[in-house]
C-alpha positions in Angstrom: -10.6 16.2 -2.5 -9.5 17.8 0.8 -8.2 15.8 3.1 -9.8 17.6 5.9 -13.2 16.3 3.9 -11.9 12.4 4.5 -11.6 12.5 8.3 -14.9 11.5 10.4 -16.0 14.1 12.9 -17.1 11.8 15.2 -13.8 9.5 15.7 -11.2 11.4 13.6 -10.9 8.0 11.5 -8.7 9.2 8.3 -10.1 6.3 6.0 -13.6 8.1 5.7 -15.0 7.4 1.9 -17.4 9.5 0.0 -21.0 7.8 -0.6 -23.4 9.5 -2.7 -23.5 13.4 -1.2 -22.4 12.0 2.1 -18.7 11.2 3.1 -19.4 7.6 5.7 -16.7 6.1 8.0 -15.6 2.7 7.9 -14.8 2.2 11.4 -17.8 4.0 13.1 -20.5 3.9 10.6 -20.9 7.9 11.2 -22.2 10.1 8.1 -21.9 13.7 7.4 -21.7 16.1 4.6 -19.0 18.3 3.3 -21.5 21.1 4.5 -21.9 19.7 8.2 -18.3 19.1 8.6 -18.1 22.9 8.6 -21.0 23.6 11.2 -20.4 24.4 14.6 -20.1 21.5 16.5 -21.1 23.2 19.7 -24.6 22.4 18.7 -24.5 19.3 18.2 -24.1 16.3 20.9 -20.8 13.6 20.0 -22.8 11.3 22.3 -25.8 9.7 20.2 -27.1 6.2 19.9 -27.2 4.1 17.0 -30.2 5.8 16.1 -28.6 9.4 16.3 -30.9 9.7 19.6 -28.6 11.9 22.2 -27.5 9.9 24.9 -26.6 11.6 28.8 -25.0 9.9 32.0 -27.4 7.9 33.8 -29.7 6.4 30.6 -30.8 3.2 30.3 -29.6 1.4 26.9 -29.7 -1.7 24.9 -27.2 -3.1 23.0 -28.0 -3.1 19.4 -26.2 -6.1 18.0 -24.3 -9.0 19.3 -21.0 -8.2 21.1 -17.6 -10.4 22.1 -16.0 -10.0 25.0 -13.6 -12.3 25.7 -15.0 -15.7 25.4 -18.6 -14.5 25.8 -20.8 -12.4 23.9 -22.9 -9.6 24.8 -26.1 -10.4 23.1 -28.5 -8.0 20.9 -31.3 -6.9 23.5 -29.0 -6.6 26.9 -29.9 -3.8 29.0 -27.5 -1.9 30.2 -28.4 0.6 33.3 -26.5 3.9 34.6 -24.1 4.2 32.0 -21.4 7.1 32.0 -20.2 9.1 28.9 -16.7 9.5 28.7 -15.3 13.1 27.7 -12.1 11.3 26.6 -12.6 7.9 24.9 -10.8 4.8 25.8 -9.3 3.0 22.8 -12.2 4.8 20.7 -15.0 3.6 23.2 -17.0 6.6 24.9 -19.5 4.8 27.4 -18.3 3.1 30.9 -20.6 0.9 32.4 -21.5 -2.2 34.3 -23.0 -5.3 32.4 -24.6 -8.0 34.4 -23.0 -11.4 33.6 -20.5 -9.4 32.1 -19.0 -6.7 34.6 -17.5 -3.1 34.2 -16.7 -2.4 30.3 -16.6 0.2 27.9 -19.0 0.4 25.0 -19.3 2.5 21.7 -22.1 5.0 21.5 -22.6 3.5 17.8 -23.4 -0.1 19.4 -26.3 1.1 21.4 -30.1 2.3 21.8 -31.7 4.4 24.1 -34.0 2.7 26.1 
């Protein structure tokens, strides 16, 4: 087992675990294959939705399951407008936006849906 093979291509988590044919990560829920790993990743998008739907600056989202912040909680369903990718995460968050109720926050691509 390479050890190449145990890090996740999304978030560079080391404690990725082999599942089947598919290695999954722990902390990001992201799944790939030994033969993906070694794919260009020029093609493909690191911004993509809980649904692997590629996300852009600008979309409209909803968050896919309940959140804390603080001594609130984001709740499943929220809508969050105008949100901006972020080329270089912040503490392994890659979306900046502005939640009503809530104010500016960061968000994980893995958290949310395109609306």
């Amino acid at each position: 087992m390479s050890e190449e093979s145990k890090t996740c291509p999304k978030c560079e988590s080391p404690y990725g675990y082999p599942d089947g044919e598919l290695w999954v990560c722990p902390e990001c829920f992201h799944e790939w294959s030994l033969e993906q790993k070694t794919e260009s990743n020029e093609e493909h998008t690191p911004f993509v939705d809980v649904n692997g739907v590629a996300l852009s600056n600008g979309d409209t989202v909803t968050v896919a399951k309940d959140l804390k912040a603080g001594k609130s909680t984001i709740k499943t369903g929220t809508k969050v407008k105008n949100i901006r990718l972020l080329e270089e995460p912040v503490n392994g968050h890659d979306i900046a936006c502005k939640i009503d109720g809530h104010g500016q926050m960061y968000l994980k691509c893995s958290v949310v849906k395109k609306s």
